[in-house]
C-alpha positions in Angstrom: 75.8 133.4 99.1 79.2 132.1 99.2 81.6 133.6 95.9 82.8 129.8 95.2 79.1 128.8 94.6 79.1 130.9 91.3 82.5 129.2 90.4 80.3 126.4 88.7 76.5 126.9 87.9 76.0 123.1 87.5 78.2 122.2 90.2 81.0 119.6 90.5 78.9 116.7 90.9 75.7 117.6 88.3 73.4 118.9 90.8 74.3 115.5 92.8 75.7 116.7 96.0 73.2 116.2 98.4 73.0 112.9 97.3 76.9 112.5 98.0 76.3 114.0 101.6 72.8 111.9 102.1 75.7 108.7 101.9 78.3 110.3 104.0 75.9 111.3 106.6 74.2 107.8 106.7 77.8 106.7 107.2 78.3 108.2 110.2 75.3 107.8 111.7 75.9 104.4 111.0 79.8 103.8 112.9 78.4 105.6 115.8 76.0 103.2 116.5 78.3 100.1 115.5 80.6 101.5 118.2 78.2 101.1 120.6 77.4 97.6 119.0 80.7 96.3 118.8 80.2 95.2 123.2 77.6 93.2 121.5 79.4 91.0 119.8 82.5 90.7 121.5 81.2 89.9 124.1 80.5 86.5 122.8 84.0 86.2 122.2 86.1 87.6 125.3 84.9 84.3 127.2 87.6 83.1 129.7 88.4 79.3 129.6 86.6 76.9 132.0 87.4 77.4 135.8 88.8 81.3 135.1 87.2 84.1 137.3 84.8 86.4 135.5 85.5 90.4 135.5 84.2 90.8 139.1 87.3 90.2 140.0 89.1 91.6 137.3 90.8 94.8 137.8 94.5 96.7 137.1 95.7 94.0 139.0 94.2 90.9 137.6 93.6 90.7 134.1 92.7 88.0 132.8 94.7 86.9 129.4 95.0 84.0 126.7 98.0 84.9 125.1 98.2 88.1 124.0 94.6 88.8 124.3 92.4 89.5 127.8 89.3 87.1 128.1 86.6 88.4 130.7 82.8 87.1 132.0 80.5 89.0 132.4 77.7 88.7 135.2 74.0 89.5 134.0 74.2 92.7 135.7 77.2 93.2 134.8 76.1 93.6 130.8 73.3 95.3 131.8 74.8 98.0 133.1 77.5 98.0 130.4 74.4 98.8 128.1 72.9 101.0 130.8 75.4 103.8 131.0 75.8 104.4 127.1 71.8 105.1 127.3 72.4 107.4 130.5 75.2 109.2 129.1 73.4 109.7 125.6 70.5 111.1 127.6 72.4 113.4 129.8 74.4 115.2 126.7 70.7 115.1 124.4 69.6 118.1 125.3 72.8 120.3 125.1 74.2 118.5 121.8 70.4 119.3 119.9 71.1 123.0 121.0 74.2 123.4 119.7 73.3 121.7 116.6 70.3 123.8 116.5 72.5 126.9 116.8 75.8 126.0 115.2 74.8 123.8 112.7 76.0 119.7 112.5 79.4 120.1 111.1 81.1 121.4 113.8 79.5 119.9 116.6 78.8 116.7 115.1 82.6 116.5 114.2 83.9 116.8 117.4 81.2 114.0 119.3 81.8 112.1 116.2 85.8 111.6 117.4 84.6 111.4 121.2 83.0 108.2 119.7 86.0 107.2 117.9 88.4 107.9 120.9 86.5 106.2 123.8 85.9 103.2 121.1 89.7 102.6 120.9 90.4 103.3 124.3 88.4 100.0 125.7 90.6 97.0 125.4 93.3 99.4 127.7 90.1 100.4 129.8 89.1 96.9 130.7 92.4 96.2 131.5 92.2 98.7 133.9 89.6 97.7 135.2 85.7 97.4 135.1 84.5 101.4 136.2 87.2 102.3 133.2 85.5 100.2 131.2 82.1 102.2 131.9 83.6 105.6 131.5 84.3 104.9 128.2 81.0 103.4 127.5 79.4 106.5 128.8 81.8 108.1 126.5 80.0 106.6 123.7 76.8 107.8 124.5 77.4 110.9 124.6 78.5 110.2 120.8 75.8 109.0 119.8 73.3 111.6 120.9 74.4 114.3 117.8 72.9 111.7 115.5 69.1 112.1 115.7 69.8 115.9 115.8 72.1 115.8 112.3 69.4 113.6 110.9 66.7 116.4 111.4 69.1 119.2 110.6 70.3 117.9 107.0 66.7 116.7 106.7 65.6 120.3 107.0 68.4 121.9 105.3 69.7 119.7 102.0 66.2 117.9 101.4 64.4 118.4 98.3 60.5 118.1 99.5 60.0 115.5 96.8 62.3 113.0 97.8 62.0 113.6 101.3 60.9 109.9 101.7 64.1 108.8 99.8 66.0 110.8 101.8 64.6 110.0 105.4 64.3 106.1 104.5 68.4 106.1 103.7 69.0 108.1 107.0 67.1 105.7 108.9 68.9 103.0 107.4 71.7 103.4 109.7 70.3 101.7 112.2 70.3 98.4 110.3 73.7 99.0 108.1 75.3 99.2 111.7 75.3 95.5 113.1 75.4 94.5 108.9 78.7 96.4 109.6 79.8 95.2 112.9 78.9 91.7 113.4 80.6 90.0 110.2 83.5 92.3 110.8 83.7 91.3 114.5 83.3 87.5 113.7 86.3 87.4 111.7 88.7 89.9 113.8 87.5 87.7 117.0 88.7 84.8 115.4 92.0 85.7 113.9 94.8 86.9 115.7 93.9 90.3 116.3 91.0 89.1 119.1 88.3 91.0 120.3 90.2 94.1 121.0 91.1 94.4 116.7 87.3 95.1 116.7 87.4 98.2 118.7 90.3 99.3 116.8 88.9 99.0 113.7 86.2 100.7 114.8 88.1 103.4 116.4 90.1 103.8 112.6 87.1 104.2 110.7 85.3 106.5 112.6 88.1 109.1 112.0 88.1 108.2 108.6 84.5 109.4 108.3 84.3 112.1 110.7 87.2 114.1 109.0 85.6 113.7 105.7 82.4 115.0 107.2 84.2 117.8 108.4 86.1 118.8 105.0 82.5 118.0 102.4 79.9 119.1 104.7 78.3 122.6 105.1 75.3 123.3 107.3 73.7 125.6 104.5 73.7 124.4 100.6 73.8 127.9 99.8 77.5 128.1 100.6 78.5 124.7 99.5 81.2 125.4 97.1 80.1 122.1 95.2 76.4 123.0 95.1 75.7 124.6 91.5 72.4 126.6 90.6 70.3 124.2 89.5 70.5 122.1 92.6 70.4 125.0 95.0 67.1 126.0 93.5 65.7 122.5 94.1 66.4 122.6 97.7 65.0 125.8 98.4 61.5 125.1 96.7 58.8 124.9 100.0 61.4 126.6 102.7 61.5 129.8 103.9 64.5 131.7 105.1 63.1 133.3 108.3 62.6 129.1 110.0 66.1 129.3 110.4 65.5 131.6 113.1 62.6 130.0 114.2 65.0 127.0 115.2 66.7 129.3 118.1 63.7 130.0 119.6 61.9 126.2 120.3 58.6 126.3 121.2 59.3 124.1 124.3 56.3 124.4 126.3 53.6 124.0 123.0 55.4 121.1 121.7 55.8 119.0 125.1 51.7 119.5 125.3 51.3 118.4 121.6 50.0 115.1 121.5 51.5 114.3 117.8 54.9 115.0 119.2 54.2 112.6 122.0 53.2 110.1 119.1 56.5 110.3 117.2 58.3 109.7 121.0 55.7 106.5 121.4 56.7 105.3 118.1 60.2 105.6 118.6 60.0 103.5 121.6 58.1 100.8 120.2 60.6 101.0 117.2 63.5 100.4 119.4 62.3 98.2 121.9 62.0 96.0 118.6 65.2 97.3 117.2 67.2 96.5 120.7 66.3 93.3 121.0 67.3 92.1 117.5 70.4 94.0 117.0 71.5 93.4 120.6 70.4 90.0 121.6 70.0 88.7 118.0 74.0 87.4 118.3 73.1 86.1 122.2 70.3 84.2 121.1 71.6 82.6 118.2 74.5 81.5 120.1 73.6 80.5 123.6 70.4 78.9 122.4 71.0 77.7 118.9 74.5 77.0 119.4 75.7 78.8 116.4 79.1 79.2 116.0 81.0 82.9 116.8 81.9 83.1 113.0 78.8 82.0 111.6 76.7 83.9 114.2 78.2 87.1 112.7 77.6 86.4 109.7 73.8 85.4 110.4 72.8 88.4 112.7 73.5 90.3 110.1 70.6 89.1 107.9 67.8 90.8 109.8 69.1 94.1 109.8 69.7 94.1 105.9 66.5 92.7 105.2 65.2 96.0 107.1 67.4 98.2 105.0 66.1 96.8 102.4 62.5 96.8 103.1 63.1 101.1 104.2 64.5 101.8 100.5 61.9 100.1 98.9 59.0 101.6 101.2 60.5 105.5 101.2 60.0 104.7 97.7 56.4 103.8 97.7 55.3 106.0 100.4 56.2 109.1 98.5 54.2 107.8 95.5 50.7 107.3 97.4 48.2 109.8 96.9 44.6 108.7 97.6 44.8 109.0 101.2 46.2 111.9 103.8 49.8 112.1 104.9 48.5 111.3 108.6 46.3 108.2 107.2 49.6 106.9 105.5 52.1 107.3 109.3 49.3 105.4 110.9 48.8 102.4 107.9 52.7 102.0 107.4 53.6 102.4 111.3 50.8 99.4 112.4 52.1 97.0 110.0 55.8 97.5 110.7 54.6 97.1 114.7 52.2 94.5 114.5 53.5 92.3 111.8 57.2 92.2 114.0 55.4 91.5 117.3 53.4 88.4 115.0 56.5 87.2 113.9 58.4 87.1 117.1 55.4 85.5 119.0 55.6 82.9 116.3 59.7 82.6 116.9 58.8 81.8 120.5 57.5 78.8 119.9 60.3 76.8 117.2 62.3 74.4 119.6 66.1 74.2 119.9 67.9 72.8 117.1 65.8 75.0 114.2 68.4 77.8 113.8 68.0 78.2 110.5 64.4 78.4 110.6 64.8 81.0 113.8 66.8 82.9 112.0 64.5 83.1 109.1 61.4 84.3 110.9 63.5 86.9 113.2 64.6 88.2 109.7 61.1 88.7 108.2 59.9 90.4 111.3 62.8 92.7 111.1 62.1 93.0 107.4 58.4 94.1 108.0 60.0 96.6 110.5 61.1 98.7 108.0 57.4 100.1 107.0 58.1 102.5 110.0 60.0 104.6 107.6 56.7 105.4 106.3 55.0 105.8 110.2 57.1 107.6 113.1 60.2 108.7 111.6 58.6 110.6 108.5 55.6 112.0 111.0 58.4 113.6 112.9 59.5 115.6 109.8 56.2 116.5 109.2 54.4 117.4 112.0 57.6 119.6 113.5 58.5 121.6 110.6 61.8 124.4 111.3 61.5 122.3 114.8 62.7 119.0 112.9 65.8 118.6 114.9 64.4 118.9 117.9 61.5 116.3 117.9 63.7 113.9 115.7 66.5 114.5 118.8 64.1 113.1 120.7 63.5 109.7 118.9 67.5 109.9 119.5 66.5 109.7 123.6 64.1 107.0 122.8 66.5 105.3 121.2 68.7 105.8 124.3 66.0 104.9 126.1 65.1 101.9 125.1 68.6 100.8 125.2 68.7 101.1 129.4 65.1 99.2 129.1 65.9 96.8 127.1 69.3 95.0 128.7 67.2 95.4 132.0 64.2 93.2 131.0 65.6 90.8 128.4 68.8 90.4 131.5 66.3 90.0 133.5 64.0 87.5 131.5 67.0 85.3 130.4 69.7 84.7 133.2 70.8 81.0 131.8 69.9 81.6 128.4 67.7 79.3 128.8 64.7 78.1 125.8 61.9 78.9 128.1 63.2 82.0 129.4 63.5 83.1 126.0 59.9 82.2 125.5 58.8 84.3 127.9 61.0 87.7 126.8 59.5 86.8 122.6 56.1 87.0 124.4 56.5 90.4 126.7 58.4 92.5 124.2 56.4 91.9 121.9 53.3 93.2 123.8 55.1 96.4 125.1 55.7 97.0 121.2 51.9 96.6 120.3 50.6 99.0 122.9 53.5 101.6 121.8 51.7 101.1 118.3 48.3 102.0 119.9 49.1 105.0 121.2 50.9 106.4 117.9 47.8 105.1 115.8 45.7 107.2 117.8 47.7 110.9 118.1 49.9 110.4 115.0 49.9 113.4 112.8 51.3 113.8 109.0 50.4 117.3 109.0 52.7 120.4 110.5 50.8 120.8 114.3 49.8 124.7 115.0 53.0 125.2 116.7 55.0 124.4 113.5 53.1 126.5 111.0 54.8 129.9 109.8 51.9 132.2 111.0 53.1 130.6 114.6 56.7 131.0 114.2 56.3 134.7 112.7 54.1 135.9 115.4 56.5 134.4 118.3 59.1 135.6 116.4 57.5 139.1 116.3 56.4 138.7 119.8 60.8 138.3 120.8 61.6 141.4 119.1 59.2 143.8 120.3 59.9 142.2 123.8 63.7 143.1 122.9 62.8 146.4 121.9 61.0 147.6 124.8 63.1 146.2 127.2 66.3 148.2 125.4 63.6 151.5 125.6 62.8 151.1 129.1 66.8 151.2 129.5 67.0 154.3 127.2 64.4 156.0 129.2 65.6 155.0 133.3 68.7 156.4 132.0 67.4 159.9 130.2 65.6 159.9 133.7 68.7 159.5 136.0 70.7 162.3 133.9 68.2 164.5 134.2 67.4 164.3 137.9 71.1 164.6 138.7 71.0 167.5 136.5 68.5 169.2 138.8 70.1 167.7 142.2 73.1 170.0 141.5 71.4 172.9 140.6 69.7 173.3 143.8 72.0 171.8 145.6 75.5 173.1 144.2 77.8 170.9 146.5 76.6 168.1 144.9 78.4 169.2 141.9 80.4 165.8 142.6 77.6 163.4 141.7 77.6 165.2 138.3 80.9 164.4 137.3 80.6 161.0 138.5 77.3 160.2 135.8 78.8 156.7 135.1 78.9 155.7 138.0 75.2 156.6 138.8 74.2 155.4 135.2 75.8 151.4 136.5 73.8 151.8 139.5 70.6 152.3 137.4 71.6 149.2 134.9 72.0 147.1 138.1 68.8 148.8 139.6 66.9 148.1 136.1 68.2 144.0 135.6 67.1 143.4 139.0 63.6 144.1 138.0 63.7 141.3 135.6 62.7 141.4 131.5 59.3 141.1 130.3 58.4 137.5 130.3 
């Protein structure tokens, strides 16, 4: 225990702090996903005038500019690969980033990808005016942002959580999602209309990032024990229900026993339905309400935002409830609240495929309540994955994080696909297929769903294995104890009988290397 946690018993903040660093956290999960947003919106508003070439031709060379400010088209596969590589890079740097969180803890590591996001944010207005592969390079940059977020959500989930608000807590996380385009698109109407142009929206983005990040970096600590602002009280209601020893556990990740676990397959199913959903709102909500509505670039910020706070809303209010349900099991509950956020969206936006042109207002309306009745996954998926993983919480919840990523190379690629022109009847067609994909996602997670910690997660498990790694350490540092006793002892006898080998004696550390070599080349126990 750190000396400055004694300083103050109650702590600075009245046994509050975790609820200080439950807002800052959300904050920066939130601006790393508006970064990756911001293309979303802007590019509504980077359109060249009539008759202009379109970035294909764009390069260091020929940039294309109305006044002070560069205006570029995009082809359909063109955006879709702009979305593309943020998913691939995310993907790529998963794995690494959840072990390093899982070892080092989130405020390091999440520090510094959190200011890769924020410098590869600022640097794309000069990257596009380089030219288009620049442009992607960043984007990729981005990604690889964005893929310590899922990881610092399960880590501060397992760490600062007290296990009676742990719906609270995971309902405000998940929030980011939906505070993200609230965020981005009403800021991004107004900077694409004044002066500043599209590129003022990467800026600001770029500027508040680093605002957040270094606070993170100054107020957060991966333990609450040594959280000089954490008083006595509070500590003690963080540590009721967790054990010491699943901090090791979390080195040593069951790989193998949770990739054949079918409730961690559910919480990967459910995150892929979830995002399917949430990509095509928070990406093509703005595009839609645009190109086929005709809303204006102002207003259409302003509206796209809607959806995503209804959601927030709707999360709060059903973390709320969830955690007050008793008369059913925690597994019964995931599989209740997880159908009707699914099912009710995919009704909803069945429903929206079929209101003709020049019904914006009623468009909007129904995309909002769909996205509202989204938020009852906060009750399905994401709270399953705390459950069912225990001390393996950052891992499983890192990989919602890849079907986030996931979802976002899918997405682009049908919808781009679908909806070419932009057209009514294409759109049709892409409120009709999503909305299927997101069912059968449902289907799968109301059949292996768990609310219950899975064998794997249990302590008994996680004590054993972790039994089972020391006495595999031990032996293998005996067996090196004993080849070497060994080799001293039969170059003892070698120069006994055979006195001009005297030599070898003298030269022991060299013999005792050549046994080590001898030794690692057998290989350790498995």
């Amino acid at each position: 225990m750190a000396p400055e946690a004694h300083c103050n018993p109650h702590g600075l903040f009245r046994h509050r702090t975790r609820f200080l660093l439950l807002v800052l956290v959300t904050a920066c999960l939130c601006i790393n996903w508006a970064n990756i947003l911001t293309f979303n919106f802007t590019v509504i508003c980077m359109k060249p005038a009539h008759g202009e070439a379109n970035f294909t031709n764009a390069g260091p060379n020929h940039s294309i500019y109305s006044g002070s400010v560069m205006n570029v088209e995009f082809t359909p596969n063109q955006k879709s690969l702009i979305m593309g590589v943020v998913a691939a890079g995310a993907l790529v740097a998963n794995l690494p980033i959840v072990t390093l969180i899982n070892w080092y803890g989130p405020r390091y590591v999440f520090t510094v990808v959190g200011f890769l996001g924020a410098i590869s944010t600022a640097l794309i207005p000069m990257a596009m005016r380089q030219g288009f592969y620049y442009f992607l390079a960043a984007r990729v940059m981005q990604g690889i942002a964005f893929a310590g977020d899922m990881a610092t959500f399960g880590s501060f989930m397992n760490y600062w959580v007290y296990y009676k608000q742990s719906g609270l807590f995971t309902a405000t996380l998940c929030t980011y999602v939906q505070l993200a385009p609230i965020f981005t698109n009403p800021i991004s109407g107004m900077l694409c209309d004044s002066p500043f142009g599209w590129p003022g929206v990467y800026y600001f983005h770029a500027f508040v990032s680093i605002l957040l990040f270094t606070t993170f970096f100054f107020f957060y600590r991966n333990d609450p024990n040594v959280h000089p602002f954490v008083g006595e009280v509070e500590r003690g209601k963080i540590s009721r229900g967790k054990n010491a020893a699943s901090v090791e556990a979390q080195k040593d990740i069951p790989y193998k026993h949770i990739l054949k676990s079918t409730a961690a397959w559910a919480v990967f199913i459910g995150g892929i339905g979830n995002f399917l959903a949430i990509n095509l709102i928070y990406q093509f909500a703005p595009t839609y309400l645009n190109k086929v509505q005709g809303y204006e670039v102002v207003k259409t910020g302003f509206f796209a935002a809607l959806p995503p706070l209804m959601q927030a809303l709707m999360k709060e209010t059903c973390g709320f409830v969830n955690d007050r349900i008793k008369f059913i099991s925690e597994t019964a509950k995931t599989r209740v609240f997880n159908s009707i956020a699914f099912c009710t969206f995919s009704l909803f936006i069945v429903i929206l495929s079929f209101i003709p042109i020049g019904y914006g207002s009623l468009s909007l309306t129904l995309m909002s309540i769909a996205t509202c009745f989204l938020g009852f996954n906060i009750g399905g998926f994401y709270k399953s994955g705390s459950l069912c993983s225990g001390p393996y919480a950052p891992f499983v919840l890192g990989q919602v994080s890849t079907a986030m990523t996931a979802t976002m190379l899918i997405v682009p690629v049908i919808v781009n696909f679908i909806t070419p022109h932009n057209t009514y009847e294409e759109w049709r067609l892409a409120f009709w297929i999503m909305p299927l994909l997101i069912v059968l996602c449902n289907i799968f997670y109301a059949c292996f769903g768990a609310g219950e910690p899975c064998y794997w997660a249990q302590e008994e498990f996680w004590r054993q294995r972790g039994e089972k790694r020391k006495a595999r350490e031990l032996s293998r540092a005996s067996s090196t104890n004993t080849l070497h006793t060994v080799g001293r002892t039969s170059l003892s006898r070698l120069s006994q009988v055979f006195p001009h080998l005297h030599n070898i004696q003298s030269n022991n550390n060299t013999v005792n290397t050549i046994i080590t070599s001898n030794h690692n080349s057998v290989g350790s126990p498995a």
